[in-house]
VOBA-1610 file (N, C-alpha, C; in pm, whole numbers, padded with zeros to 5 digits, always signed):
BEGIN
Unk+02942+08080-12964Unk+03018+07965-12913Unk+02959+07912-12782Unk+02899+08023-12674Unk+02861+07991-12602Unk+02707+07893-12558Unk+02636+07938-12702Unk+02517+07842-12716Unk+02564+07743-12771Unk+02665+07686-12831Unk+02709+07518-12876Unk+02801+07461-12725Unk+02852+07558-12653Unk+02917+07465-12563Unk+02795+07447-12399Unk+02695+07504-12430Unk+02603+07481-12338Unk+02522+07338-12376Unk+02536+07319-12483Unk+02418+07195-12547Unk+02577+07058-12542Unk+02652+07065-12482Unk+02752+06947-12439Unk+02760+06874-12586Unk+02863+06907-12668Unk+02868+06890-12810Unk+02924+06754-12763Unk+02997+06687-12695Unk+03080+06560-12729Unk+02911+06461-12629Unk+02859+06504-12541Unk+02698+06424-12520Unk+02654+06388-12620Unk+02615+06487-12687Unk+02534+06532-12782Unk+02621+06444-12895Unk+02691+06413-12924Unk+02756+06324-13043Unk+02750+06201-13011Unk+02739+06192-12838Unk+02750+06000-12838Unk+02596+05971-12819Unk+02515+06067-12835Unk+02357+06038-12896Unk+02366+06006-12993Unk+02389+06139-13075Unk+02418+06040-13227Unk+02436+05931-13279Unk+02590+05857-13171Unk+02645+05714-13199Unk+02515+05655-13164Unk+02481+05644-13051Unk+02342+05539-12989Unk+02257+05534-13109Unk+02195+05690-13171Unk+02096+05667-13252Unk+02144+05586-13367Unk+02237+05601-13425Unk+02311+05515-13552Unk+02324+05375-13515Unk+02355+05313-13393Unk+02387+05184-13320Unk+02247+05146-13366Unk+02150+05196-13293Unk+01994+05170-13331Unk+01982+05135-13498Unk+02008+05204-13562Unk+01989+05225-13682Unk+02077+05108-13765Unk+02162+05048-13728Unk+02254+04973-13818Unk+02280+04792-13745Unk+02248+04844-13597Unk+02291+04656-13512Unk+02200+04569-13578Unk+02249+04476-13646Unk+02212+04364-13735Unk+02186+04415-13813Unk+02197+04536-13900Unk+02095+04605-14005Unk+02178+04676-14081Unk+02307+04633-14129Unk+02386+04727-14234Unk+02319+04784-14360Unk+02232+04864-14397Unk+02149+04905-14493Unk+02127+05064-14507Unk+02147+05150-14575Unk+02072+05269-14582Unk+01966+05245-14540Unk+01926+05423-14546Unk+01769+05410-14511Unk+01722+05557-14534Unk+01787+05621-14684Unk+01778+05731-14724Unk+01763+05860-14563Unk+01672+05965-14606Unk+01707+06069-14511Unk+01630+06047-14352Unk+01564+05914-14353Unk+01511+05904-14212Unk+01633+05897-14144Unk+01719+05818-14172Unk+01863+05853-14061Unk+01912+05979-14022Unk+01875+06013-14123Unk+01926+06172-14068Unk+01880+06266-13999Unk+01726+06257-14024Unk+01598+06359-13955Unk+01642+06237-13779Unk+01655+06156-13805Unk+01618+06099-13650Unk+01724+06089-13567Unk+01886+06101-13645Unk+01980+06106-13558Unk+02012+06294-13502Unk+01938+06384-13603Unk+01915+06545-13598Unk+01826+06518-13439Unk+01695+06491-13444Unk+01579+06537-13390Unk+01634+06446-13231Unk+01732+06333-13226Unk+01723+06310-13097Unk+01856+06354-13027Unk+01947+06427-13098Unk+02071+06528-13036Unk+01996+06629-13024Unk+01903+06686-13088Unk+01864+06844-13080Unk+01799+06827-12972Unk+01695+06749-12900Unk+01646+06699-12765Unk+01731+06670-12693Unk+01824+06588-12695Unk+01942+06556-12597Unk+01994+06737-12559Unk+02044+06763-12652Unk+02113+06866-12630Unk+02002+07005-12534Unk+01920+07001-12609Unk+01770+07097-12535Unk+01755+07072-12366Unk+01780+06933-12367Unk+01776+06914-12240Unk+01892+06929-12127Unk+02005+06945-12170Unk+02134+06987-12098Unk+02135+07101-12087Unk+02055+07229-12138Unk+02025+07369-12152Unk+01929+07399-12030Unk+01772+07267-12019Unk+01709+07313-11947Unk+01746+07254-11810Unk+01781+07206-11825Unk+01880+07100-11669Unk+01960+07221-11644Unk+02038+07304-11685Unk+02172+07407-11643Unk+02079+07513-11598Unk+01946+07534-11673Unk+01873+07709-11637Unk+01830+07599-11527Unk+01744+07521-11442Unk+01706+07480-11334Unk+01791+07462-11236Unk+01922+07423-11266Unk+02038+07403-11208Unk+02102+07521-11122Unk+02101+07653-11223Unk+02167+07762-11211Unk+02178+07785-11004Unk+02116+07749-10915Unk+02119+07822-10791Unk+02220+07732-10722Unk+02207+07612-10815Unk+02293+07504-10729Unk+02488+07559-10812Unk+02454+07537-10957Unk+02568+07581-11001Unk+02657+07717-10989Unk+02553+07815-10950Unk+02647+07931-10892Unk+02681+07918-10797Unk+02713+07816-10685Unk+02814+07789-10574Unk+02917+07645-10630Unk+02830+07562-10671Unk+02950+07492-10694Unk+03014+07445-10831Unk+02963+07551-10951Unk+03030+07578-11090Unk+02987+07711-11175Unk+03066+07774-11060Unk+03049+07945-11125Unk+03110+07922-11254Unk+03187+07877-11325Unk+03286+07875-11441Unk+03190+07815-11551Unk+03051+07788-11506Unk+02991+07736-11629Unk+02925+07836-11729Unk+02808+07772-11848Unk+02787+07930-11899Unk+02685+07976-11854Unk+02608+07925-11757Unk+02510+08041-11689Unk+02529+08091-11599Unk+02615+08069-11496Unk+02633+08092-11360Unk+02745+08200-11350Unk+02850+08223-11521Unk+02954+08329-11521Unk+02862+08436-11638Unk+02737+08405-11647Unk+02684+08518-11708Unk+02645+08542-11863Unk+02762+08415-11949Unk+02766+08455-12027Unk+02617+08407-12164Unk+02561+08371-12084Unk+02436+08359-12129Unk+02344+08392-12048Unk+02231+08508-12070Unk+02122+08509-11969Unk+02037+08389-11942Unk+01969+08368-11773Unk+01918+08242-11781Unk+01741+08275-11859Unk+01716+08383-11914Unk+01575+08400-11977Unk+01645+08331-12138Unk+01688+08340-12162Unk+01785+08363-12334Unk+01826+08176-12307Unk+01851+08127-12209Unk+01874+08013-12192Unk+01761+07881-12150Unk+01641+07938-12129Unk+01520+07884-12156Unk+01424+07881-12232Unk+01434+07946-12333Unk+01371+07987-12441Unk+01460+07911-12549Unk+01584+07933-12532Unk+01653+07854-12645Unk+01620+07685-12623Unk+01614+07666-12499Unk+01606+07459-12487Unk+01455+07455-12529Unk+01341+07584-12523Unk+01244+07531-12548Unk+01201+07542-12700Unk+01314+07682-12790Unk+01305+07602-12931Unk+01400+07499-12918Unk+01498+07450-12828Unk+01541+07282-12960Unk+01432+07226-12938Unk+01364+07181-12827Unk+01264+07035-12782Unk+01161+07112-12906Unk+01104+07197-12931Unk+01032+07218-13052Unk+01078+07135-13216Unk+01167+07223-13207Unk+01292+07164-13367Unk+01254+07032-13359Unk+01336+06997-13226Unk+01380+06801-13192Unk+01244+06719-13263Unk+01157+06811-13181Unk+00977+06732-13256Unk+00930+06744-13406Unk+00989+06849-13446Unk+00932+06865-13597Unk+00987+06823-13679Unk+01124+06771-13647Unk+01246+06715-13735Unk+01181+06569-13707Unk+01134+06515-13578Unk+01050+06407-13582Unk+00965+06323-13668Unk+00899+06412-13711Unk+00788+06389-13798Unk+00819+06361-13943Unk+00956+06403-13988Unk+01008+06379-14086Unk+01077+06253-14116Unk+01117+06180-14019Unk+01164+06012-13995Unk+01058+05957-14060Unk+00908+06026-14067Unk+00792+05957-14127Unk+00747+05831-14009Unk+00782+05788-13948Unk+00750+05706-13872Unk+00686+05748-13724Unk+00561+05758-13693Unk+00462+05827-13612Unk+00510+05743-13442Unk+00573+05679-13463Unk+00629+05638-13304Unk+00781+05699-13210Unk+00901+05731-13401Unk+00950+05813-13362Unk+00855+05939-13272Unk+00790+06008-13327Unk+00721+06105-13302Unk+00715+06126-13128Unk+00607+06029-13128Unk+00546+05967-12994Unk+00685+05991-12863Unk+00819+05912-12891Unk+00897+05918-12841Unk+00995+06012-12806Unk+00999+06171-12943Unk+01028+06267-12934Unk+00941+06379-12815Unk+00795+06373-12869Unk+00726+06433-12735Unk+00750+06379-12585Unk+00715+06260-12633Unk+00767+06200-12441Unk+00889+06199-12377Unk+01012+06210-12461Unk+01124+06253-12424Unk+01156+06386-12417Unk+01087+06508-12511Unk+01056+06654-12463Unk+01024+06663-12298Unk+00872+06610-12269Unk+00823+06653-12162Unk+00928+06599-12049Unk+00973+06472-12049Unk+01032+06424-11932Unk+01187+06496-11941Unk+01250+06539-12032Unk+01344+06597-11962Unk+01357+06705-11910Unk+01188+06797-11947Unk+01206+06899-11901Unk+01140+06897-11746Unk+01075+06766-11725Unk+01014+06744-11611Unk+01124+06711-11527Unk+01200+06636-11569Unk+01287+06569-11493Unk+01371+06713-11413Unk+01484+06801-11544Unk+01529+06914-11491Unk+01476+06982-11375Unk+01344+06962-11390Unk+01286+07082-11286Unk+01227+07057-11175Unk+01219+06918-11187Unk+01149+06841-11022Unk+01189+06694-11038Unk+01187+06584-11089Unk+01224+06459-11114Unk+01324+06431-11084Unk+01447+06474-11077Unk+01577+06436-11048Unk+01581+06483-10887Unk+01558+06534-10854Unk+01548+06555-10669Unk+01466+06439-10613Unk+01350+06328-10684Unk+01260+06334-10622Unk+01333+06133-10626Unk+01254+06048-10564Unk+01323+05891-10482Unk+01307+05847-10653Unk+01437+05746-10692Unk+01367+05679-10785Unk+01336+05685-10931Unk+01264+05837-10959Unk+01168+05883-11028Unk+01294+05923-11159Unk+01392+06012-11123Unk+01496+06039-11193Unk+01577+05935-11235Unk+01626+05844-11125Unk+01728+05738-11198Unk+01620+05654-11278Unk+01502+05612-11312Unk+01458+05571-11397Unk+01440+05660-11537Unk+01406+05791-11508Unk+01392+05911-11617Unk+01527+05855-11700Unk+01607+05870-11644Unk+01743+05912-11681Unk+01790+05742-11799Unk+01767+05657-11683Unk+01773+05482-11756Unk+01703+05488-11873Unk+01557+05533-11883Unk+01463+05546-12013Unk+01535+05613-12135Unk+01570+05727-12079Unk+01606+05796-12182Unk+01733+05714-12267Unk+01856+05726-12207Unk+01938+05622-12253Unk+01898+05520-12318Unk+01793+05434-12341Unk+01751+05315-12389Unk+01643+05375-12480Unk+01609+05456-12457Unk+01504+05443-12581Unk+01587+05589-12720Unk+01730+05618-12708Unk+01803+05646-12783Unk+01795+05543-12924Unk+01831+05444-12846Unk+01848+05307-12967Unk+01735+05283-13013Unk+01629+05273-12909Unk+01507+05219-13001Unk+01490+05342-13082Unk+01472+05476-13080Unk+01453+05598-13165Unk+01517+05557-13313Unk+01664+05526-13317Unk+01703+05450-13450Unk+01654+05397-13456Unk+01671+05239-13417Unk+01567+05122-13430Unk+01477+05177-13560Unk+01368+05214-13449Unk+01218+05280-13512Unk+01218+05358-13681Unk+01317+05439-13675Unk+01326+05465-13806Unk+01367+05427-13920Unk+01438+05296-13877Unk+01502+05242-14009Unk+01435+05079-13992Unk+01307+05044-13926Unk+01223+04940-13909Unk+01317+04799-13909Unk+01389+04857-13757Unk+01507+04779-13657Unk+01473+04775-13505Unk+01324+04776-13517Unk+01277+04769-13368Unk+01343+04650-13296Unk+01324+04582-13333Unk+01335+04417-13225Unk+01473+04413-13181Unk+01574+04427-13314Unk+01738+04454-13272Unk+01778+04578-13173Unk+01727+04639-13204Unk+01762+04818-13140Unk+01701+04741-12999Unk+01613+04741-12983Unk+01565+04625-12852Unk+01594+04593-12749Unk+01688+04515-12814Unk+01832+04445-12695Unk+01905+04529-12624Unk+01939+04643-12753Unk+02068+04707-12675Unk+02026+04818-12601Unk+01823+04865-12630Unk+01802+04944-12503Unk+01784+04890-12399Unk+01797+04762-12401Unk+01704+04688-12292Unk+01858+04678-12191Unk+01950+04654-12233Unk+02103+04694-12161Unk+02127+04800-12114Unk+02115+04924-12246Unk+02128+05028-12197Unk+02077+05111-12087Unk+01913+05071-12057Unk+01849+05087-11946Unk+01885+05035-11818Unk+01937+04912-11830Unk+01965+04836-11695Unk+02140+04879-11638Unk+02204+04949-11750Unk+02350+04961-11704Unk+02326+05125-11681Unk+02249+05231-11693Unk+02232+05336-11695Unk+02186+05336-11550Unk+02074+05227-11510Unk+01964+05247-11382Unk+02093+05236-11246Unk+02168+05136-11313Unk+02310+05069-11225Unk+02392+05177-11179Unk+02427+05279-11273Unk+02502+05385-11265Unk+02427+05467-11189Unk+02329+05493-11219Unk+02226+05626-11155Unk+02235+05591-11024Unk+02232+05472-10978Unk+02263+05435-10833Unk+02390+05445-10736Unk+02509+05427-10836Unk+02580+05440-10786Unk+02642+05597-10780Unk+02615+05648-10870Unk+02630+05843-10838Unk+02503+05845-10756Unk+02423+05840-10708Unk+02352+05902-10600Unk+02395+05826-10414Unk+02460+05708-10510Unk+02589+05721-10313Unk+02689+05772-10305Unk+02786+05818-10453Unk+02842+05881-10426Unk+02842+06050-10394Unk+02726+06110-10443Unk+02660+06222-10438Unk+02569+06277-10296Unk+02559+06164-10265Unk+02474+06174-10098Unk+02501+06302-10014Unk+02628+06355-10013Unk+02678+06469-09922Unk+02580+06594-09995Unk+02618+06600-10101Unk+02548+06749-10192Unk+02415+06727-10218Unk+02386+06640-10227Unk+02218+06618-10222Unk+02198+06597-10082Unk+02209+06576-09999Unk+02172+06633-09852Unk+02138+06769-09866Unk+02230+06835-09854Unk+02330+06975-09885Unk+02202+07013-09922Unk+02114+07020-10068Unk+02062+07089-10161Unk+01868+07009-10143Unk+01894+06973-10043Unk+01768+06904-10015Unk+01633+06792-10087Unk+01791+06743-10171Unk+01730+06652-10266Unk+01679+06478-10199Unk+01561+06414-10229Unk+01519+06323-10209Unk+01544+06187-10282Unk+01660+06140-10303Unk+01757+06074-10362Unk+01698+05898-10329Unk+01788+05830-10383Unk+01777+05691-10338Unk+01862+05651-10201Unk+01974+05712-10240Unk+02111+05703-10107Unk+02033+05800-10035Unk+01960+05906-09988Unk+01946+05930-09933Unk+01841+05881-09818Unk+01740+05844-09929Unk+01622+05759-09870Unk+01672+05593-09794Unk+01777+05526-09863Unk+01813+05419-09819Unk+01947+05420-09748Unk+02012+05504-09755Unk+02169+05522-09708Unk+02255+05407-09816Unk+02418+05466-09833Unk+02469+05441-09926Unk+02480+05337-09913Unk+02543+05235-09824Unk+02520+05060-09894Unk+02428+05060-09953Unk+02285+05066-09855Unk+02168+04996-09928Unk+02156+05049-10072Unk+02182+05131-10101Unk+02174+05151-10235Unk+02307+05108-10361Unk+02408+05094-10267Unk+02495+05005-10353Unk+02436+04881-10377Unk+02389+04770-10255Unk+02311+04645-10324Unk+02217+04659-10362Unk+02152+04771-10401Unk+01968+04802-10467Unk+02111+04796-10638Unk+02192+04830-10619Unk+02236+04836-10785Unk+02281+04670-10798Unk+02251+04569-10688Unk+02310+04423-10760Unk+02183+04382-10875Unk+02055+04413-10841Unk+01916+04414-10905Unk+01973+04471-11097Unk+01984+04525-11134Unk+02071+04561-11242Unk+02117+04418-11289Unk+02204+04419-11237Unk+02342+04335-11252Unk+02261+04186-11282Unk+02193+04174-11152Unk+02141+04061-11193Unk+02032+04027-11286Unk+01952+04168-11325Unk+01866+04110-11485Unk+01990+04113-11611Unk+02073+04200-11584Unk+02174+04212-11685Unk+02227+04023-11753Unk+02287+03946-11640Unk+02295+03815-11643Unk+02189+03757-11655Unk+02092+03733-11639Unk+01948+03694-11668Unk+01907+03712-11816Unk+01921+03895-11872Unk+01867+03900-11978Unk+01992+03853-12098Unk+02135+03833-12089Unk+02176+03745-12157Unk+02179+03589-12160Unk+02154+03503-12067Unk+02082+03393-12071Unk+02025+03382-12168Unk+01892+03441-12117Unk+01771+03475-12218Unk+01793+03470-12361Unk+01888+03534-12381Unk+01922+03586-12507Unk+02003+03463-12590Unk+02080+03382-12503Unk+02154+03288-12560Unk+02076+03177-12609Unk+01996+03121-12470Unk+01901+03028-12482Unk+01751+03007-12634Unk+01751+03141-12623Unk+01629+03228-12731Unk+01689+03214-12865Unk+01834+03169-12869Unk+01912+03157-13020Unk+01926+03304-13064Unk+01939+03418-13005Unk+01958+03547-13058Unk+02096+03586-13069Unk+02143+03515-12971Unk+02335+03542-12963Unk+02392+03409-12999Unk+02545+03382-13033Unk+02595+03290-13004Unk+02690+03240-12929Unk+02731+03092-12895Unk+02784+03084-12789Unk+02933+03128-12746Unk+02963+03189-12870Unk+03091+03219-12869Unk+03052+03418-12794Unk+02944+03472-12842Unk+02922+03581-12782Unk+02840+03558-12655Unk+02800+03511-12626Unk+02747+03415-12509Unk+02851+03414-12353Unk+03035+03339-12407Unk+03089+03354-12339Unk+03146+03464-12349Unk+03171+03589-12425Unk+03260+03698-12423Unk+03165+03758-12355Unk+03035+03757-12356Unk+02977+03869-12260Unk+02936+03827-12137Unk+03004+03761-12094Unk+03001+03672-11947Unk+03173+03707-11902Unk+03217+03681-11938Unk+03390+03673-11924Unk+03422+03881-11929Unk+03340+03982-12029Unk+03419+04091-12036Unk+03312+04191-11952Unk+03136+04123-11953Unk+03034+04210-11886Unk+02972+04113-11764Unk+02955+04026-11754Unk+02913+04021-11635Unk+02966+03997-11518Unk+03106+03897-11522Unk+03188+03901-11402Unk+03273+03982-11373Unk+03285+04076-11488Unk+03349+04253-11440Unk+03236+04280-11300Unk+03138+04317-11325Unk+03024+04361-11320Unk+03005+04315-11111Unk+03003+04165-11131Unk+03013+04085-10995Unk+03098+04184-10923Unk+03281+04141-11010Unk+03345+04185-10924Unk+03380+04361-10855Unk+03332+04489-10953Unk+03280+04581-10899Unk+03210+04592-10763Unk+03108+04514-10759Unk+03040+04503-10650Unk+03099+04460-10540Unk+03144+04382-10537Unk+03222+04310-10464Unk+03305+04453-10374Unk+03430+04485-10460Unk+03489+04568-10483Unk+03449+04647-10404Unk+03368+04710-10419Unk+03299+04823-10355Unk+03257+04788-10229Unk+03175+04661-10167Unk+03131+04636-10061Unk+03265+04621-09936Unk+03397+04613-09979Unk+03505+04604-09877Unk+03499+04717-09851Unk+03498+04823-09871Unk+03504+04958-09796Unk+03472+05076-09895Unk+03337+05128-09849Unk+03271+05211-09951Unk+03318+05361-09922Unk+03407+05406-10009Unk+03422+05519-10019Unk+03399+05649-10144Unk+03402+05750-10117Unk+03324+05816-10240Unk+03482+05837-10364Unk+03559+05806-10368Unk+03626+05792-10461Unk+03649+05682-10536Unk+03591+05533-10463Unk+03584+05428-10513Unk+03433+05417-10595Unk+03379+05452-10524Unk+03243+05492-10606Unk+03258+05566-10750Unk+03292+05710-10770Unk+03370+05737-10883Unk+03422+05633-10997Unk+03532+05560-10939Unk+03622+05482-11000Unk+03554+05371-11077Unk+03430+05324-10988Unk+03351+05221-11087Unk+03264+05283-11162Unk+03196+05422-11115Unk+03122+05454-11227Unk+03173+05469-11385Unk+03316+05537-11374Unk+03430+05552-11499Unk+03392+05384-11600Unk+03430+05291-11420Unk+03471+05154-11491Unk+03359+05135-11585Unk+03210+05132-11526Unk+03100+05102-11578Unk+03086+05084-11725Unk+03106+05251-11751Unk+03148+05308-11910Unk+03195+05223-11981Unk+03321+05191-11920Unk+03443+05101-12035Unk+03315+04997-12042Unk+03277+04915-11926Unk+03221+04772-11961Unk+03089+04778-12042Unk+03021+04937-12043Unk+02889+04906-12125Unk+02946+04875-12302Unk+03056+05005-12297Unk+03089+04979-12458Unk+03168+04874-12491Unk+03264+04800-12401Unk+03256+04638-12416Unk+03141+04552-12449Unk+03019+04602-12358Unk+02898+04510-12420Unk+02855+04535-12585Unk+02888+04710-12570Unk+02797+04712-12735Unk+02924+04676-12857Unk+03063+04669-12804Unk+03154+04617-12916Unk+03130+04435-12936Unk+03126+04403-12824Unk+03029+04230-12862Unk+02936+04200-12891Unk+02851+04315-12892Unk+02760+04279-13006Unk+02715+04295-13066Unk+02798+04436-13182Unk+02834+04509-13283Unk+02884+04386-13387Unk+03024+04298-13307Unk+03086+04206-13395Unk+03036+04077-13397Unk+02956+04028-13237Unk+02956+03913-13246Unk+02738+03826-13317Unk+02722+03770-13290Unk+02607+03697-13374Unk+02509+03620-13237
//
């Protein structure tokens, strides 16, 4: 039990959703067992990587989450690195079975970087909140890719990246105290927390930009055009806003939560809309 609740089973399922989102936005069609090898091979990586993030983690988490499963013992951390390094194995060989050699490509490069990331990348300016944005976005294209839904899957990494990069910013001002603490080289730390609250308007503003784009380009319509202006981008403004009257680390919190609701507002408009 303790090796399924280390690999974050409910994470690890809303990979799944992403990879299927990939696999089906504009594209209601089977696509025999490549759906399956590719929604397998990019949870078994997702999940591999929440294993090797916790064994790198372990010095930080035995002070401030003894109750987890490496830090109360109940997994050794040798038995707990060896296991993330068979999934990222599995994750790759189940790869190759999508038949499609870019899945592939994207399984190795998402192997190495999360295990890079775990172990030096996420301390370091920058380097992590982009790791972290990539990964999220190229979930969808991974479907996409296997069910030859590149261009659609597309869009919604190209969101998913920019509302992920948004977030990553705003947990590293709210995080600033413990990454001090743990001698991490952060963005809030490097810029102090405003500046890195308005380094997240940059987001926001390709976010509005790249639906423009999208309207103008005839890819959306104007009826989804205005719902994702009205439910994602002037949410989005007013967060910011929000936040700039008086930045505190529980308000910080509160929009990251919000964030959530408004990304899957974006992908329910344009799940339904054209």
């Amino acid at each position: 039990m303790n090796y399924i609740k280390i690999l974050r089973p409910f994470n690890c399922l809303f990979v799944a959703i992403c990879v299927l989102f990939g696999i089906f936005f504009r594209n209601l069609t089977l696509h025999s067992y490549n759906m399956v090898f590719a929604i397998l091979s990019a949870t078994i990586i997702a999940g591999a990587g929440y294993v090797i993030n916790d064994f790198f983690d372990l010095p930080i988490d035995s002070v401030n989450k003894p109750n987890r499963v490496l830090p109360s013992g109940k997994i050794k951390p040798r038995s707990a690195y060896l296991y993330a390094i068979i999934l990222f194995i599995l994750g790759i060989i189940l790869s190759f079975l999508t038949r499609n050699i870019y899945c592939v490509i994207i399984a190795i490069i998402n192997s190495i970087l999360l295990f890079f990331y775990a172990k030096t990348f996420k301390m370091n300016f920058l380097i992590g909140n982009i790791v972290v944005a990539y990964a999220a976005g190229s979930t969808f294209i991974f479907g996409g890719l296997s069910s030859n839904n590149f261009t659609n899957s597309l869009i919604i990494a190209i969101y998913a990246f920019l509302y992920t990069l948004m977030r990553e910013f705003i947990k590293d001002a709210e995080d600033i105290e413990g990454d001090i603490k743990f001698k991490a080289n952060t963005l809030a730390i490097k810029l102090g927390r405003k500046k890195t609250i308005f380094a997240s308007i940059l987001p926001i503003a390709f976010i509005i930009v790249f639906t423009i784009y999208l309207f103008f380009s005839e890819l959306i319509l104007l009826s989804t055009f205005v719902l994702m202006n009205v439910f994602v981008s002037i949410p989005l403004i007013f967060f910011i806003i929000f936040l700039f009257k008086k930045i505190s680390k529980k308000k910080l919190s509160l929009i990251s939560g919000w964030m959530k609701i408004d990304m899957l507002m974006l992908l329910i408009i344009l799940w339904f809309g054209k």
